[in-house]
C-alpha positions as CSV (number, residue, x, y, z in Angstrom):
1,X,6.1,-24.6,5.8
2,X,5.6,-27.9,8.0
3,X,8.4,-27.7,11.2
4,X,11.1,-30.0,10.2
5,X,11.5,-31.7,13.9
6,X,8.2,-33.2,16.0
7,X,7.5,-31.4,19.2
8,X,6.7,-33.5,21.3
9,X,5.3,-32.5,24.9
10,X,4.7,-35.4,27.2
11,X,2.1,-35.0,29.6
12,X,3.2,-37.5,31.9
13,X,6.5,-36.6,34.3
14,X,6.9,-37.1,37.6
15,X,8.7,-35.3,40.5
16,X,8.7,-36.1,44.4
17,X,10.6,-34.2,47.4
18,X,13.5,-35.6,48.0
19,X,13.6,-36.6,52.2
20,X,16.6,-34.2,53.2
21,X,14.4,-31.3,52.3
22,X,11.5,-32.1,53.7
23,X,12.1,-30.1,56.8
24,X,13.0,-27.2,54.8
25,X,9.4,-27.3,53.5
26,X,7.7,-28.5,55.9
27,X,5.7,-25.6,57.9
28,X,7.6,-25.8,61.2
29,X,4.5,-26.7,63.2
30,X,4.5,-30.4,61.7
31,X,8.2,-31.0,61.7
32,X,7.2,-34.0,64.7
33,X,5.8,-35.7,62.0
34,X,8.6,-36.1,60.2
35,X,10.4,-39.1,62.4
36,X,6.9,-41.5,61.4
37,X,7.5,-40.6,58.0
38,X,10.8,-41.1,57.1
39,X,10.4,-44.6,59.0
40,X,7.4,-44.9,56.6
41,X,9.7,-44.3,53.6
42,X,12.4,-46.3,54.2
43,X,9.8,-49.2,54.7
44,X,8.4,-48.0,51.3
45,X,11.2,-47.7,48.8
46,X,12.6,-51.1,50.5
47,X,9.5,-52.5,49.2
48,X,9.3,-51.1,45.9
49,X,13.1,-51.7,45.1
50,X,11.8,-55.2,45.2
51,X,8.8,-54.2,42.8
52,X,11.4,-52.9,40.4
53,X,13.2,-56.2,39.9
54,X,10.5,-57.8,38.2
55,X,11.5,-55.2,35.6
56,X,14.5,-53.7,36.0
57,X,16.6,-55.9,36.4
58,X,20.3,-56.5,35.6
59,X,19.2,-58.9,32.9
60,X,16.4,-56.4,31.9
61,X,18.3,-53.3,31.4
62,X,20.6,-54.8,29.4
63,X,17.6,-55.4,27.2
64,X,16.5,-52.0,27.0
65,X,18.8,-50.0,28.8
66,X,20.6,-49.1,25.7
67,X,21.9,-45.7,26.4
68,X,22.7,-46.6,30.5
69,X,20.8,-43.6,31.1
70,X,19.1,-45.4,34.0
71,X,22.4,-47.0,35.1
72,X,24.1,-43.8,34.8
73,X,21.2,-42.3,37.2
74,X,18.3,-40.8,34.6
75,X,15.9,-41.6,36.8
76,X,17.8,-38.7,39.5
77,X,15.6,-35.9,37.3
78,X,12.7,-36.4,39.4
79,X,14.2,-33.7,41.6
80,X,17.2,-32.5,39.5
81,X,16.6,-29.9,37.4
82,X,19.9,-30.5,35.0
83,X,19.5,-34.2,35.0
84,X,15.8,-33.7,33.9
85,X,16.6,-31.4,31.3
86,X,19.4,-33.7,29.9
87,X,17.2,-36.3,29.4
88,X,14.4,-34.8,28.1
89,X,17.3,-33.6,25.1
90,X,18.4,-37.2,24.9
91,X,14.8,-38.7,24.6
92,X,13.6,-35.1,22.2
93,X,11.0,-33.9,24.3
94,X,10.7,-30.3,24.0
95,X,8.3,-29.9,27.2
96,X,6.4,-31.9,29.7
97,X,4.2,-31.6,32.3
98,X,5.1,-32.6,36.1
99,X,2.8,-34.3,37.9
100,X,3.4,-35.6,42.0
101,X,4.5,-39.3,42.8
102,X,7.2,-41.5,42.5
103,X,7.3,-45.1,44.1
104,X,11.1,-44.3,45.3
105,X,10.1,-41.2,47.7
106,X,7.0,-41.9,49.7
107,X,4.8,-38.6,49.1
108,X,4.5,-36.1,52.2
109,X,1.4,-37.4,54.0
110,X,-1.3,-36.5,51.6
111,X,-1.3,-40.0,49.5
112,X,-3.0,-43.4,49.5
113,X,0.6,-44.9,49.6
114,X,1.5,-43.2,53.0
115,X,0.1,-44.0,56.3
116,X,-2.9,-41.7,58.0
117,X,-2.1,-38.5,58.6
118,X,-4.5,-35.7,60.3
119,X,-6.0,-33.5,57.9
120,X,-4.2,-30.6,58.4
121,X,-1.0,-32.6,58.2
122,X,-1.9,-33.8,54.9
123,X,-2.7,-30.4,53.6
124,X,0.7,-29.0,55.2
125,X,2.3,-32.0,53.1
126,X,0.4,-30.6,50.0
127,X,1.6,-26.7,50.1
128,X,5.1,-28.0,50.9
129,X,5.4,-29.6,47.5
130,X,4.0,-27.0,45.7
131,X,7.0,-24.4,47.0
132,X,9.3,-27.1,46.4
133,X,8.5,-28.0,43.3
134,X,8.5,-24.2,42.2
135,X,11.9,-23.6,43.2
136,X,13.1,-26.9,41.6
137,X,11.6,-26.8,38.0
138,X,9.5,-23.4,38.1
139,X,12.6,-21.8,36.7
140,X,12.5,-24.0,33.3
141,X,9.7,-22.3,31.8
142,X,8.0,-23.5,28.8
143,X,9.7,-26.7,29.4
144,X,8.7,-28.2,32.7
145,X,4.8,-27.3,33.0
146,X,4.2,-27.6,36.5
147,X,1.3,-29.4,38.1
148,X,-0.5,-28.6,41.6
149,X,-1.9,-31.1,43.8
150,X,-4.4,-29.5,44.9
151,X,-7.0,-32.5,44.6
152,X,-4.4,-34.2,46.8
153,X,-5.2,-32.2,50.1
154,X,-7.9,-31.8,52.4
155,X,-9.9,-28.3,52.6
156,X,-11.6,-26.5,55.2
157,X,-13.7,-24.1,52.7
158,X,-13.6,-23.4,49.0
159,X,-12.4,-19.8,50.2
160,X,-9.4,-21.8,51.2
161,X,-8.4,-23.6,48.4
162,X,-9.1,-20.8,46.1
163,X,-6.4,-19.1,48.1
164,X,-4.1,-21.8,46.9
165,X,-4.8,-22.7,43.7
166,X,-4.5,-18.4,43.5
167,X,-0.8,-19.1,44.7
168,X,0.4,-21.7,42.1
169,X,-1.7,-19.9,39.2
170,X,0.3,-16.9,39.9
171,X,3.8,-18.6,39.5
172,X,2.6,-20.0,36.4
173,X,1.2,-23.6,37.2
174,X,-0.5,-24.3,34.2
175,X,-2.8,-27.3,36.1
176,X,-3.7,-28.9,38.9
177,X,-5.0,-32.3,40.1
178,X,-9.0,-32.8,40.6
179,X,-10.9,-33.0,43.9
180,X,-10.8,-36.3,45.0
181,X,-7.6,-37.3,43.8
182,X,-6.7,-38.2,47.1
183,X,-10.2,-38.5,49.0
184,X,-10.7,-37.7,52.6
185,X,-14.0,-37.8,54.7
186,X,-17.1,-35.9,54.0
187,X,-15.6,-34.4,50.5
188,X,-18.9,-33.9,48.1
189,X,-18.6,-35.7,44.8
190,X,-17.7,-33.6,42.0
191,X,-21.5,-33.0,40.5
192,X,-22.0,-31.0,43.7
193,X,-22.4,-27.2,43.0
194,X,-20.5,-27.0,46.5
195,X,-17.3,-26.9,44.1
196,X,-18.4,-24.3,41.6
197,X,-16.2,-21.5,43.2
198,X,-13.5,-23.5,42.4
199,X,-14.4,-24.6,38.6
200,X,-14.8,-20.6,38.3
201,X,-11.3,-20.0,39.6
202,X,-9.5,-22.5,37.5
203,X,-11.9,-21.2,34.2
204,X,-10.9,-17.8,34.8
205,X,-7.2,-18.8,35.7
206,X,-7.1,-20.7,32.6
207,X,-5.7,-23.8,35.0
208,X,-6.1,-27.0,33.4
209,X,-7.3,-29.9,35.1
210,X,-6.1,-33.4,35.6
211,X,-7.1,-36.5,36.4
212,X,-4.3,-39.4,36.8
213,X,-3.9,-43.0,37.7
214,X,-4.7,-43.2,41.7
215,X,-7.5,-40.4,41.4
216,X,-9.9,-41.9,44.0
217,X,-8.2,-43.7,46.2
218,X,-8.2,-42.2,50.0
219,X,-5.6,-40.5,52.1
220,X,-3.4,-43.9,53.5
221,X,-5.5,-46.4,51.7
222,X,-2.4,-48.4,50.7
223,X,-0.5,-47.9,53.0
224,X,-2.8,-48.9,55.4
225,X,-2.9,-52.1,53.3
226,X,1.0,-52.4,53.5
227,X,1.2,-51.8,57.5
228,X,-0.9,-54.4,58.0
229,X,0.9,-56.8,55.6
230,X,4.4,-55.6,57.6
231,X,2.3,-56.3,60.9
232,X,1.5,-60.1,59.2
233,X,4.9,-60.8,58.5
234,X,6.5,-59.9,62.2
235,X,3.6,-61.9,64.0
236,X,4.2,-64.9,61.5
237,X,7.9,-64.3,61.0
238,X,7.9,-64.3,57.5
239,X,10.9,-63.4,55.1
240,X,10.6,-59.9,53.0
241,X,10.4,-61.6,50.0
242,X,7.3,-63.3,50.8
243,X,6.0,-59.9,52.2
244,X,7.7,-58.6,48.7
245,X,5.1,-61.4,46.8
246,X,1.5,-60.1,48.9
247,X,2.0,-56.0,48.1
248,X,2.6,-57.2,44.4
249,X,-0.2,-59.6,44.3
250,X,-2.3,-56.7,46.0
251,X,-1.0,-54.2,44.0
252,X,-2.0,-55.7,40.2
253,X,-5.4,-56.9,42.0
254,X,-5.8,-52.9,42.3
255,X,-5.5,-52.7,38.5
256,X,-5.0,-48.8,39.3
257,X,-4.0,-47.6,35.3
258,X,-7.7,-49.3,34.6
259,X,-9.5,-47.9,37.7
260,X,-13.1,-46.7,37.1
261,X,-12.3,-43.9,39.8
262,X,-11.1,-41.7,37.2
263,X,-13.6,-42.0,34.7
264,X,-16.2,-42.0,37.7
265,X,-15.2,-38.6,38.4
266,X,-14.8,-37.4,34.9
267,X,-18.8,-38.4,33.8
268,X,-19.9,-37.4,37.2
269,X,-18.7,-33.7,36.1
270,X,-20.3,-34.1,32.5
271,X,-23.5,-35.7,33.7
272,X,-23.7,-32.8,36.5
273,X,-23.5,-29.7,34.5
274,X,-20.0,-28.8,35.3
275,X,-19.2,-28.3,31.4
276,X,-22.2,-26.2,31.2
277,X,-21.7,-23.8,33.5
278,X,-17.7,-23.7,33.0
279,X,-17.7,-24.5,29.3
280,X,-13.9,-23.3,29.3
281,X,-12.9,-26.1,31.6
282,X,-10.3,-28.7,29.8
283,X,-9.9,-31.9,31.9
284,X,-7.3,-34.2,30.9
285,X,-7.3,-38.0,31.6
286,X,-3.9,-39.1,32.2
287,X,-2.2,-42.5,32.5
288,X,-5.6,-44.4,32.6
289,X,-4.9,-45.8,29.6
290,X,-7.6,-44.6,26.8
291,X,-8.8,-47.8,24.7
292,X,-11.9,-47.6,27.0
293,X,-13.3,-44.3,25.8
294,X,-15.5,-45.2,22.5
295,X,-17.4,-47.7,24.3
296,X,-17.5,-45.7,27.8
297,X,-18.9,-42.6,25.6
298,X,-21.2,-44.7,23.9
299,X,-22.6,-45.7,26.8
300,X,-23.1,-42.7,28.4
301,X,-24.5,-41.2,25.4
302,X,-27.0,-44.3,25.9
303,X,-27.4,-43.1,29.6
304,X,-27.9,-39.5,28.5
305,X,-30.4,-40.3,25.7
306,X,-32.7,-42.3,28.5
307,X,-32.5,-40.0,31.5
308,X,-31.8,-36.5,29.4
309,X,-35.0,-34.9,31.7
310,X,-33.4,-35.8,35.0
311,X,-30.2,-34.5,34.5
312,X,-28.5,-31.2,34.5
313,X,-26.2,-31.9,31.6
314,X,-27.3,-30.0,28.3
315,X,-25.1,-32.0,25.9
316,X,-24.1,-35.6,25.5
317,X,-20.8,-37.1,27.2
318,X,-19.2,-37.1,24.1
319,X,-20.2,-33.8,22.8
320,X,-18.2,-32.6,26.4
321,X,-15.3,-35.1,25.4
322,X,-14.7,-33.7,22.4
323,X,-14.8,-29.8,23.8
324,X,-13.1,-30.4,27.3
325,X,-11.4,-33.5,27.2
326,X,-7.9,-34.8,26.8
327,X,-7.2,-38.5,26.7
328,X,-3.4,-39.1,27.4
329,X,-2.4,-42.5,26.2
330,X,0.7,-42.6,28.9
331,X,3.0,-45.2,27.7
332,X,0.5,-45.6,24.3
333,X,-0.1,-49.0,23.4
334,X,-0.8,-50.3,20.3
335,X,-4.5,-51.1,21.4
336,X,-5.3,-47.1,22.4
337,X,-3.5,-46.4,18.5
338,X,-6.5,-49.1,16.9
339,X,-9.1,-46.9,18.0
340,X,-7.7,-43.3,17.9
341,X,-9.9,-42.3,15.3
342,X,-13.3,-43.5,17.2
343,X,-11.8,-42.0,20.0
344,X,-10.8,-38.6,18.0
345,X,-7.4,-37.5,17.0
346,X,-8.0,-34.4,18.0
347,X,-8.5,-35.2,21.9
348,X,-5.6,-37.3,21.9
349,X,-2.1,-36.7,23.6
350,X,1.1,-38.7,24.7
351,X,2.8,-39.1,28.3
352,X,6.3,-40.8,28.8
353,X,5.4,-41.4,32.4
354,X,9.2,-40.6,33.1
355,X,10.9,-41.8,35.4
356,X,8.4,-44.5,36.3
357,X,9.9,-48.4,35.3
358,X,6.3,-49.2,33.2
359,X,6.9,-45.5,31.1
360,X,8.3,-45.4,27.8
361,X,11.8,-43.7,29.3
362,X,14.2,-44.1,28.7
363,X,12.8,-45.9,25.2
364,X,10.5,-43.1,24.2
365,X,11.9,-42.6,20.7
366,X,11.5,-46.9,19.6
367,X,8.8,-46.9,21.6
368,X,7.3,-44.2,19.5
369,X,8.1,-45.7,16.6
370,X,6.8,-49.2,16.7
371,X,3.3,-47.5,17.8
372,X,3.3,-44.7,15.6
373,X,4.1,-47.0,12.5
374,X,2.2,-46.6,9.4
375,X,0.0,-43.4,11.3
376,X,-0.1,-39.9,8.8
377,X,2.0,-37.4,9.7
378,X,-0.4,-34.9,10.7
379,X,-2.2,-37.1,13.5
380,X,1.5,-38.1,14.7
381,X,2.1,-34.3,15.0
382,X,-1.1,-33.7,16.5
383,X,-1.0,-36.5,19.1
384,X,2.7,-35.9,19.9
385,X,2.0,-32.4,20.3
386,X,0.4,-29.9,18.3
387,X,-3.1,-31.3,20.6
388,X,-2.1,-30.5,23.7
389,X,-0.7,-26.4,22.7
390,X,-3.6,-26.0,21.1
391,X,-6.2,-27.3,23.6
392,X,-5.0,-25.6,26.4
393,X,-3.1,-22.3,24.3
394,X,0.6,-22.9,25.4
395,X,3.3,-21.3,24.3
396,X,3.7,-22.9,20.8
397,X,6.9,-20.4,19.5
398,X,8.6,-21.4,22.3
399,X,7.8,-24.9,22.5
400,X,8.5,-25.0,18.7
401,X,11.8,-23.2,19.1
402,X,12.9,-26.0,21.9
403,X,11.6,-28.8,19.3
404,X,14.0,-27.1,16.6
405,X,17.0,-27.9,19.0
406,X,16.1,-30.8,20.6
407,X,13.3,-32.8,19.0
408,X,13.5,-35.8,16.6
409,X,13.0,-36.0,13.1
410,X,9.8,-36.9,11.1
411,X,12.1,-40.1,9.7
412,X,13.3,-41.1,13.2
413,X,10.1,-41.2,14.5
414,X,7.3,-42.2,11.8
415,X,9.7,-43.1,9.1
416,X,10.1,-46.4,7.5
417,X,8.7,-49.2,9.6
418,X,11.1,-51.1,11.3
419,X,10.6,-54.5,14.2
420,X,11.9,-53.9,17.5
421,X,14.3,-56.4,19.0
422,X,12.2,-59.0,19.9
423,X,13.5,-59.1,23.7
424,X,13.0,-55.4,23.9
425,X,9.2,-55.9,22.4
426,X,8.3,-58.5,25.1
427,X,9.5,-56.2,27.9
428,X,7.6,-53.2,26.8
429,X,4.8,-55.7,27.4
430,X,5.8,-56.7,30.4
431,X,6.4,-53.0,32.1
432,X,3.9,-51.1,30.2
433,X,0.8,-53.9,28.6
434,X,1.9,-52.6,25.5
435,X,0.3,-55.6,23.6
436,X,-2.6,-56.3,25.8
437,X,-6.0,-56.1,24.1
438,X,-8.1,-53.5,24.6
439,X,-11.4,-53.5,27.7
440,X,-13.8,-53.7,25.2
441,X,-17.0,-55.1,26.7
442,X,-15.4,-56.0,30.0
443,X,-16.4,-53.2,32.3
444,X,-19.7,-51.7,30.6
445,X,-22.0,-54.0,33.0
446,X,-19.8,-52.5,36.3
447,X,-20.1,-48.6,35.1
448,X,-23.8,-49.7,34.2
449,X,-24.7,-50.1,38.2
450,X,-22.3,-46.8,39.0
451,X,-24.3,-44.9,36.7
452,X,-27.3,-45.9,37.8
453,X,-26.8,-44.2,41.3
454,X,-24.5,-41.2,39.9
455,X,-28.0,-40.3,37.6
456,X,-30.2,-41.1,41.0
457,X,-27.5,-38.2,42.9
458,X,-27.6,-35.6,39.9
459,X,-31.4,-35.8,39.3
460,X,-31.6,-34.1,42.4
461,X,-29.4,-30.9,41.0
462,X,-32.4,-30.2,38.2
């Protein structure tokens, strides 16, 4: 008998330290570091409570703030447990993965948004939020799935971060973030056998991997870009709000949800063997949108087909996609739902991106039904849900017994089809491109030439 309520488990939800507890952390031996970044913060959310206005607010959320959960402090659950949990029960969501990062709290030295920080300062940063966020969420289990970050830290050896990812497996971390995510001199790309030991680990751990929006950028790269833009604006005495105008401009010029970085990575792994040798690996793509996946797997099909003697990889990139591979459609838009089918149902998830202003909180259940409208019940289960506890073997009694208290209806969700509210349609657009078209043919010639040299690097491997 079919489960009454939808489970739905977001794979997008963010949680950040929270600066009074930094120093309770915070190994002692870094705590003089700790004066640079707090001056960094408060530089940081000054700038990106600017960012929010352009949508969030006062005229916006009365648009689409229709439960005040953000006026009423929603938002406060990336580092409260009890505000978290009450608005997962609001929005249904019966679990959801936690993954670093919020634009409000500047991370603790190991991101591209702070400024440059010695390596072992970064990696400090890096093991401080992984005993933080244990004893914040670790306690909701089967409900928040916690997420390590340890692609976010510089390592000395592989013995190293084995140690690590050893620690957060063994208080249930169900995943981590990729090499690379935050990149730092002298790292290998991930082809290189140099990272096997670690591939083994996380196979044999049964720790999922994930790739998200800003894998690939490197340790202080923006904020390297917004010190120099503060720097600007004292020598030319500029008003904030002009300095406000340049990170923004910068900031959409980065196009980080449709970065290559992440997709980079993700082939560089299929083209050099890594599936092959750890077949039990699951990689999911998170929050880099997904509409670009038939035509990026048809094209490295292509590449695979012409270069299949040169290259490590026994199967084609889309035989690997559809054994390893999650594609998240954070905030799903209506262009990622066209093609579900060529991208495979089966492979597909969903991701709130809570608390973050272009995520479908605290909207998730309209949201869900303008893009789910008119799709069969049993791919809105799957992508919703059923995927993601399958693919990666979560608890699905207890997920499904959260769902029978908490989660929404079939009707709610996929019932009849109803229009949004016209103002609350055009700012889904505006905070989350829900209506933009999909990439199509726009970035096949630009992967082309990165291929080309990724193929030249893993020939070398045969």
């Amino acid at each position: 008998m079919a489960q009454e309520k939808l489970t739905i488990v977001s794979l997008d939800g963010h949680a950040a330290i929270p600066p009074n507890l930094w120093a309770q952390y915070l190994d002692k031996r870094y705590h003089a570091f700790l004066p640079k970044l707090e001056k960094e913060n408060e530089r940081f959310t000054r700038m990106q409570r600017a960012y929010f206005e352009k949508t969030h607010s006062m005229g916006d959320l009365e648009v689409f703030d229709l439960d005040n959960a953000v006026r009423d402090g929603g938002a406060d659950g990336l580092f409260n447990l009890d505000v978290r949990l009450a608005e997962m029960d609001r929005e249904g969501i019966a679990a959801e993965f936690v993954h670093n990062g919020d634009p409000r709290i500047v991370t603790c030295f190991f991101g591209s948004s702070n400024q440059p920080y010695p390596l072992d300062v970064c990696q400090a940063g890096a093991k401080a939020y992984h005993r933080w966020l244990y004893d914040t969420f670790g306690l909701a289990k089967n409900r928040l799935l916690l997420i390590g970050v340890i692609g976010h830290a510089p390592w000395r050896s592989t013995d190293e971060l084995i140690e690590e990812l050893d620690w957060i497996a063994d208080r249930g971390f169900p995943a981590t973030s990729v090499p690379g995510f935050t990149t730092y001199p002298g790292q290998p790309v991930l082809s290189d056998p140099y990272w096997d030991p670690f591939w083994k680990r996380c196979e044999e751990r049964n720790i999922a991997l994930w790739m998200h929006a800003g894998h690939g950028e490197s340790q202080a790269e923006i904020g390297t870009q917004l010190q120099r833009m503060y720097a600007q604006m004292e020598a030319e005495n500029l008003p904030f709000e002009e300095l406000t105008k340049r990170h923004i401009r910068q900031f959409s010029q980065n196009r980080v949800f449709e970065s290559i970085k992440p997709r980079r990575a993700m082939w560089q792994m299929m083209l050099g063997g890594v599936f092959d040798r750890f077949p039990g690996l699951k990689l999911v793509m998170n929050e880099v949108y997904a509409d670009w996946i038939p035509r990026t797997m048809q094209l490295l099909d292509e590449e695979y087909e012409n270069n299949r003697d040169a290259i490590p990889a026994k199967l084609k990139p889309s035989e690997y996609w559809d054994r390893n591979l999650v594609g998240c459609m954070s905030f799903a838009r209506r262009c990622e739902m066209d093609v579900r089918d060529e991208i495979g149902v089966g492979t597909l998830a969903f991701g709130r991106d809570y608390p973050h202003p272009e995520g479908t909180w605290p909207n998730t259940k309209l949201w869900l039904r303008d893009v789910l409208s008119g799709v069969a019940e049993d791919q809105v289960r799957a992508i919703l849900g059923e995927n993601i506890i399958r693919i990666l073997n979560l608890d699905a009694d207890a997920i499904h017994a959260i769902a029978d208290k908490v989660g929404p209806t079939l009707e709610e969700i996929a019932g009849h089809p109803q229009d949004l509210p016209a103002p609350l349609l055009a700012h889904f657009a505006k905070r989350g491109d829900y209506l933009r078209p999909g990439e199509g043919e726009e970035r096949v010639q630009e992967m082309r030439e990165m291929l080309t040299e990724d193929i030249w690097r893993v020939s070398a491997l045969v």
